[in-house]
Structure formats: C-alpha cells, structure tokens
N, C-alpha and C positions, 0 to 999 in steps of 0.2 A: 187615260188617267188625267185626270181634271190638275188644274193648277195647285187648288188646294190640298190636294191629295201630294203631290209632288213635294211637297214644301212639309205635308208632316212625314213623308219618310225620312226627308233627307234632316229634318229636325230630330225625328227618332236614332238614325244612325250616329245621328255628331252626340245624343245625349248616350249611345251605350260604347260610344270611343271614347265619351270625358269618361263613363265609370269603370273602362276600362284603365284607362291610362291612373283614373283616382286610385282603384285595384292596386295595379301593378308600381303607384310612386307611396302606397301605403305601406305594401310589402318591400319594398327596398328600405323604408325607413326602418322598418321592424328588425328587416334581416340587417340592418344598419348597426341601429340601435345594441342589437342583441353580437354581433362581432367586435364593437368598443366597449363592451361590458365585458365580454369574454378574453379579449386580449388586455385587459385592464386587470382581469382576476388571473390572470399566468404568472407563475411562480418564477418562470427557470424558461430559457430559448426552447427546449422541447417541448414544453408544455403550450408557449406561442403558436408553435408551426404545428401544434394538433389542430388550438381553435382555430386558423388557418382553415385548415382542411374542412374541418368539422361544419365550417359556414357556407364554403361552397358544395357540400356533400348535401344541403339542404337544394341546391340549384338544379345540382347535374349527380348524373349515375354514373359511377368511376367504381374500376378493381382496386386500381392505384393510383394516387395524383403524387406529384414529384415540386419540387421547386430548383430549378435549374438558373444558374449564375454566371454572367459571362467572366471568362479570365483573360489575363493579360494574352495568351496565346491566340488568342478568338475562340478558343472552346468553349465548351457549354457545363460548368459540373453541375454533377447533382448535391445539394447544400442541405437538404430537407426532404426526408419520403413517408410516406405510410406505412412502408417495408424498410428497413433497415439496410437489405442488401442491393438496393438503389444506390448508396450512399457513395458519394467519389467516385459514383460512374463519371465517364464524359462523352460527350459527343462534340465531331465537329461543328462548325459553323456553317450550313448552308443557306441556299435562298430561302427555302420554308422559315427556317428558325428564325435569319433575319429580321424576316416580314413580320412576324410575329414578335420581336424583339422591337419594333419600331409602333405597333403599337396597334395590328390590325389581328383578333383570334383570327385564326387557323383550324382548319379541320383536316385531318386525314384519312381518310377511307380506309387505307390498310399500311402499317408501319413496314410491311415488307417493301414497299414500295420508294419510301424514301431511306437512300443510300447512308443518311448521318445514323439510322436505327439497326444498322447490318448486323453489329456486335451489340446489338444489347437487347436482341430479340429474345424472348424467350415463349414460353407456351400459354402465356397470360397476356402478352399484347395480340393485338388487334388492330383498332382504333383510337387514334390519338386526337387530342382537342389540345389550341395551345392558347392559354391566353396574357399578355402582357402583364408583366408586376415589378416595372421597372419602379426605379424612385431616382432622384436627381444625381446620388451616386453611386449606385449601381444597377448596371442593368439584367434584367431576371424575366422567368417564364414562367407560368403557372403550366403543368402536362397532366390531363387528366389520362387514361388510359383503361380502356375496356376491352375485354378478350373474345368479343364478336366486331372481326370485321364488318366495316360499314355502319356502324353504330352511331356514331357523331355523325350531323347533317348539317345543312344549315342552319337547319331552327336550332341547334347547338349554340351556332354561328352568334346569333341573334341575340341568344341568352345573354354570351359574355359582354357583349356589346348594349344590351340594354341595362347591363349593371355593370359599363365600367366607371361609373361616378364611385357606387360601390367598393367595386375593385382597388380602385385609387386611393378611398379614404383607408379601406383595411391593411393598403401596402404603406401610407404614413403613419398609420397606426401603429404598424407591425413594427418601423423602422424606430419610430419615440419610444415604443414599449421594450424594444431588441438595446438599443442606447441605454435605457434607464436600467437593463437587468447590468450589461455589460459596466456599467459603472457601478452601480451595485457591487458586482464581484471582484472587479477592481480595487473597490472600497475596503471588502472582505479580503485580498490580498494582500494590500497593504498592511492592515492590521496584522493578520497568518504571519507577513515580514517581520514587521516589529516586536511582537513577541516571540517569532522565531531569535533575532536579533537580544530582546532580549535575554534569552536560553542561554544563546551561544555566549554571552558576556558572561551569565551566571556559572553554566558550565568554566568557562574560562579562569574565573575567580574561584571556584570552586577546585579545579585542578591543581592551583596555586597551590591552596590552602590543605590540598590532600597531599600534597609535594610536603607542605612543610610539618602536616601533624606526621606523614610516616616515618620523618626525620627527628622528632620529636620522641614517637615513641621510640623509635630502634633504638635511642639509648638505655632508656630503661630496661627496656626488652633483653638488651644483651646483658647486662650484670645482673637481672633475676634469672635470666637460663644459667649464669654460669655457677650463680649459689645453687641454683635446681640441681645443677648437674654434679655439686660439690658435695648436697646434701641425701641425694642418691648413693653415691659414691661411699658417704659416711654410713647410711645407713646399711648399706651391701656389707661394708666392713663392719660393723655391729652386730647384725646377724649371723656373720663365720664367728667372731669372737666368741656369742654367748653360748651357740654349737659346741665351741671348744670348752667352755667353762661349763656345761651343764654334763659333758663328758666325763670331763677333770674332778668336778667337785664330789663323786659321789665316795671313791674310794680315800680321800681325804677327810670324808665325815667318819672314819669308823674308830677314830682313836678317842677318847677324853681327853684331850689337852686342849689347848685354848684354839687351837689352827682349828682342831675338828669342829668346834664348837661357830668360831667364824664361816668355816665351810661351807656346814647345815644353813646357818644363818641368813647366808648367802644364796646358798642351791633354796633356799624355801622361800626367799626375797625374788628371783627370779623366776619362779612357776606360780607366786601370788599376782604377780606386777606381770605377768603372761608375758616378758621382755619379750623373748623370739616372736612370739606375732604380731607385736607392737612392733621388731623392726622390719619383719617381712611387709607389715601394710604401709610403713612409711616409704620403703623400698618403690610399693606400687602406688603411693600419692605420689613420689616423686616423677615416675615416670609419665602419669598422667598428666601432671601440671606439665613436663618438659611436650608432653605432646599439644596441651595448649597452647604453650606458647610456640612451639612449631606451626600450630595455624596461627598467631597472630602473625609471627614473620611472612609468613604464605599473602597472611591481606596487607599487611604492608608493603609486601613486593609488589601485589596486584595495585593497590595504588599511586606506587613513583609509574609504574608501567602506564596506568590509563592519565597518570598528570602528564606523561611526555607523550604532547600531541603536534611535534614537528614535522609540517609535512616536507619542509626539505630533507630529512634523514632518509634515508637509505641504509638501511645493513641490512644483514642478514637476518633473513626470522624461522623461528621454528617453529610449524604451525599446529604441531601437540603441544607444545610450552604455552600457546596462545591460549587451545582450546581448553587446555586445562586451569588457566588462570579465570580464563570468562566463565566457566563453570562456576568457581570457586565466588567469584563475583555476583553471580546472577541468583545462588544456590538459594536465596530467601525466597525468589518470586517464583521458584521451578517446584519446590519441594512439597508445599501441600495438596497439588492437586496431579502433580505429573512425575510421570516414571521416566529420567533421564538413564537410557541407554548408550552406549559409548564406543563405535565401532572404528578402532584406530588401524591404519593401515599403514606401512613404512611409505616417507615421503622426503624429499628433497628441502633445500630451506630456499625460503623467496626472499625478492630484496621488497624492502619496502620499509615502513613503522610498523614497529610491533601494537602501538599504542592505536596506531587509528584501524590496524585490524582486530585488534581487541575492540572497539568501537565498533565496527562492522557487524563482527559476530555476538556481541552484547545487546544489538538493536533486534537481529534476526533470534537469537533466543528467547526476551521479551516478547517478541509480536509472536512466538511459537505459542509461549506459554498463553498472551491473549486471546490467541484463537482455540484455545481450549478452554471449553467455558465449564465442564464440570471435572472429570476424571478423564485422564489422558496419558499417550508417549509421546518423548519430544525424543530423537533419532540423529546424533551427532557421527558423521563417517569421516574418513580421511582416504585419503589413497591419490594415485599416479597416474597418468595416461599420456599414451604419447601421440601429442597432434603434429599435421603435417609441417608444422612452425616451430616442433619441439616436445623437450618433457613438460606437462603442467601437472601441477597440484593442484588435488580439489578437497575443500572441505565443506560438505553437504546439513543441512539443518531442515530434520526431516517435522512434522507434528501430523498428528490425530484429531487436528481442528474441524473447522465448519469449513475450511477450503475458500478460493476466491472467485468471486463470479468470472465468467471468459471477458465481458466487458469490462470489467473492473482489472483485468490482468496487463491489459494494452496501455494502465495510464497509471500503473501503479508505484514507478519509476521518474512518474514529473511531479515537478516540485507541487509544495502544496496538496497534493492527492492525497485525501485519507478517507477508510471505509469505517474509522471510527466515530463516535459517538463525538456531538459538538463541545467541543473544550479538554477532548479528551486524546487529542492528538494534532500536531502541528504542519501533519500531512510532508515532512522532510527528512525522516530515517530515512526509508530508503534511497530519498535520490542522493544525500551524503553518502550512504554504503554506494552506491554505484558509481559514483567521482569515484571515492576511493579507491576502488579497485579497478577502474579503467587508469587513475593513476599509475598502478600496480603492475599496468600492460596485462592485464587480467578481464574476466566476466565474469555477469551473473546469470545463470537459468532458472526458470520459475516451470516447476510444474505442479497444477493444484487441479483436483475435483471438490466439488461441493458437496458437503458433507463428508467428506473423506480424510481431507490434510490436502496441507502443502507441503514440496520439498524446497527450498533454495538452495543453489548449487556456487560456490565462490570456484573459478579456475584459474589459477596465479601460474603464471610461468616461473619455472626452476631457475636458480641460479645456476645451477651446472646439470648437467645429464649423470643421471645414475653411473657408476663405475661398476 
C-alpha cells in the first residue's frame, strides 16, 4: 500500500469517527434537550421520576428501573420505581453499590450472585445495570433491571458512561424541578394552614355565638311551651265540658219557659259554631305546636353541646345521647338523598367531651353522606367488645358510597389529605377526629371497597366494665 493510499484511509477513518462522534453528541443533545422539556412539563414528584425513566428507556432495555438513595444507616432505599412494590425496599451497602455510588456504572451478570439482592430477588430480575445519579446532596443509584441473565454487558457499561454529562444534567434537573414542586406544595400548605386557621377561629366565634343564641332562645321557648301546655290543658277541659252540655241541654229544651227556650238557643249555637270539633282540633294544634317546640329544645341542646369544645373536660359520655344529637344535627344534609338506618346496641359511657365526639361523628356522617353521590344507606351501629386491654365501645358509620381507593386509605388520616374537589375540602376532618379520639385512649378502623362504601369504626374504652 502506497503512502498515498495510507494517508486517505486513515483520513477516511478520522472522517467516519468525527460523524460518528457528531452522531452520537447530536443525539445526547436531543435526548438532552427532550429530558429538560419533559422534567420542565411534571406536574407533581411522580410525574418527574416517570420522565426519569421514560428518557433512559429511550437508551437501554429495562423490565424495571429503580432509583435507589443512600440513608443515614449506609443502606440503599428504594425512593422511586416503575413498579410500585419496589418502593421502601432496602438493600445493604456493598462494594458493588459503592463503586457505583462513587460514580463508575456497574454491570451484573446475574443479581443472584451479589449477596446485597438475596431478599429482593424475585422471578423478573436477572441482570442488573447501575448507574450514578448522585447530586451534591444526596447520594443515589439509577438500577435498571432485566429478567434474562447476562443481559447487560459492557457495551451497557459504555452507554451510561458516554451519557454521563446527560446523566448529570437530568439529575440537576431533577433535583431544581423536585425543590420547585416541593415548595410549591409547601406554598399550597401554608395557605390549606391558614384557612384551616381561619375555619377554626370562624368555628370558634361561631360556637360562641350558638352558646348564646341557644340561651337566648330557651327563654322564650320555655314560656310558649308553658302557655302551649296551658292552652292544651284548657282546651282538653273545653271539650269534656261541651260533651257534658250537649248531653244536659237536650232534656231542658222540652218545656216553654224562658230556660227552655235559652237551652235550644244554646244546644243550636253549639252544633252551628261545631264547638266540640273546634275544641278536639285545637286540643291537636296544641299538641303539635308542644311537639315543635320539643324539637326546638332538641336543637338547642344540640348546640350548647357542639359550643362546648373543651378539650380539657373529661366526664362521662353517652354515646346514643351523642349519636342521636349528631343525627338531629346533620338531618338536613342526610335526608334527601340517604336512608339513615340506626342499629343501637347496649354500651357503656366513655370519658371524654361529649362536644368533640359530637364533632367526630358529625365529620364522619357528612363525608358518608358526600360519598353518596345519588341515592344511598348511611349505617350508624353501636355496641361492646371486650379487648385484651378491657371493655371498648364502638360506634360504626357505615355508607353505600363510591369507597376509598387502597392508596388513598394509607394517607387519609394526615393532615391536609383530601380526595375532594379543590376548595371543597381543607383535607383536616379526619386527622382532627383521630386526635380526638386517640385523645379518648381510643381508635379509628377504616374499611372501604370501591364502589361499595366505607365503614369507620370509633373504639373508646369504657369507663367501667359491664356489671
């Protein structure tokens, strides 16, 4: 081979290494490019750790890729998967992980073979690829994972290594995009505080204010039941009298003189003026009014009860007295759409506020009736059970709702969590009801299907054991 000849191979070679290399720093800008658009367009942390995945899924062939986190212990968790039940695995800290933690991929042939993957083998790994996705503070693993050993090779190797400039920028990416959601929702909590804060002042002024109109009305209230009950009274006596005179008058009308003449006068004045059914109906407006204002007293009791919200009280509660006050409470929002059933069982009394368990069970009756969205049962029980701690009461609030998702069941209890609609719930019912009643030396159980209902279950320990 002639000199000249020599000189245009090796000019050929250098010119199809630059279009390779131009190739290969085109398509890292692209896949560049296209991973800070996509972590730019994430809504929410899961929606991140998809386009994550989703940009190296464009590199390498993965069953599963994982995002694994060093912890104070030197273990490994899992923070982020493709699979869900990845999630809060751990593993320990070996040389493999290390090495790959410091900033060199890794490949492994078969994960049966390194001892950190013994417990978390299952019938979908294989072969593991590991590549560095540290950031300045904290340090992390990218694990892809294939279910044919021997899968990842070198040229695996290579990949991660000819895109860790890549790597790097998508792991700052991830960590400014991850910061800006997190303050975001921060942001969103604060506010969720504040006008929870607000609520509770409103509530607060509000309970005042129902302290003093039910003290307000009970005066009135008690001198029109007692005229009600004066004017029952009178007209009960009105209708024996006229009995007795439409008896009396008839054999006194049979003479001419002036009495018979008054008699008639009389007995034909009261079968014109229909007196006896005129006093029988006032008889029965009397009773009905006395029955109205028996429920106003009912809702006046019901509101000194939910104005007194002292959580230092302790007395004794009766928790049919309860459930049948919150009934009486809640009965506007239960009654056009739901059939409130009422399954009482003999039960003990609990110490606690009758007010903030009226609270408790006012919150979980609402959210029954909101999870019924057309026609429905809402399922109120009581009864006793004796745990190995003692007698407990429980009182159950069953519904015929849409039910709660199994994910949605694990966070339904921390503050701010709601599956309601935006502005249409402050995401803190329940974790108030579950203070309260861990207050209570008590718990709450949740069991829901979807589509089906939910039940909540309240268990208050007895103030004394059945006799």
């Amino acid at each position: 081979m002639t000199q000249t000849q020599e000189e245009l191979r090796e000019a050929l070679q250098l010119q199809n290494r630059l279009r390779q290399q131009a190739e290969a720093g085109r398509r890292e800008a692209e896949l560049m490019l296209k991973a800070m658009q996509a972590i730019l367009e994430a809504a929410d942390s899961a929606q991140l750790y998809e386009q994550i995945f989703a940009l190296f899924s464009s590199l390498l062939d993965y069953q599963h890729a994982l995002i694994l986190e060093k912890q104070a212990d030197n273990s490994l968790r899992c923070v982020a998967a493709t699979d869900n039940a990845w999630l809060d695995q751990r593993w320990p800290l070996d040389q493999i992980l290390q090495r790959a933690l410091e900033g060199e991929p890794v490949a492994v042939v078969n994960a049966r073979r390194q001892p950190a993957w013994q417990q978390a083998i299952g019938d979908e790994t294989g072969a593991l690829l590991y590549g560095p996705f540290s950031s300045q503070d904290r340090e992390a693993l990218l694990v892809f994972i294939h279910p044919q050993p021997g899968f990842y090779l070198q040229d695996h190797v290579q990949i991660l290594r000819r895109y860790t400039r890549l790597t790097r920028q998508a792991r700052l990416s991830f960590e400014a995009k991850l910061q800006a959601l997190q303050s975001d929702e921060l942001q969103r909590a604060k506010e969720r505080a504040e006008q929870s804060l607000l609520h509770a002042e409103k509530m607060v002024s509000l309970g005042t204010l129902a302290a003093g109109v039910a003290h307000e009305i009970n005066n009135p209230v008690g001198f029109i039941s007692s005229n009600m009950q004066y004017i029952q009274e009178f007209s009960e006596l009105s209708e024996d009298i006229t009995q007795q005179l439409l008896l009396l008058l008839p054999p006194l009308m049979k003479g001419s003189d002036a009495n018979a003449t008054a008699a008639s006068r009389l007995f034909e004045q009261l079968q014109q003026e229909e007196y006896l059914e005129r006093c029988q109906e006032l008889a029965d407006v009397a009773k009905e009014c006395s029955d109205g204002l028996n429920r106003i007293k009912d809702i006046i009791n019901g509101l000194r009860t939910f104005a007194r919200q002292d959580d230092s009280v302790s007395e004794p509660i009766d928790i049919h007295q309860c459930v049948q006050t919150t009934l009486r409470m809640v009965n506007n929002e239960l009654k056009y759409h739901c059939t409130v059933n009422v399954q009482l069982q003999p039960t003990g009394q609990v110490l606690g506020s009758s007010g903030q368990l009226n609270q408790v069970l006012t919150n979980l009756l609402v959210n029954a009736g909101h999870a019924i969205e057309q026609q429905g049962t809402v399922t109120v029980a009581s009864g006793r059970k004796q745990w190995p701690q003692g007698w407990f009461a429980y009182v159950s609030v069953a519904d015929t709702g849409k039910g709660i998702a199994s994910d949605d069941l694990k966070r339904i209890f921390d503050p701010f969590f709601t599956t309601k609609e935006e502005g249409k719930g402050t995401g803190l019912g329940l974790a108030i009801c579950h203070s309260i009643i861990e207050k209570m030396g008590g718990w709450i159980e949740v069991d829901s299907q979807v589509g089906e209902g939910t039940r909540f279950t309240l268990w208050l320990p007895e103030s004394a054991p059945p006799v």
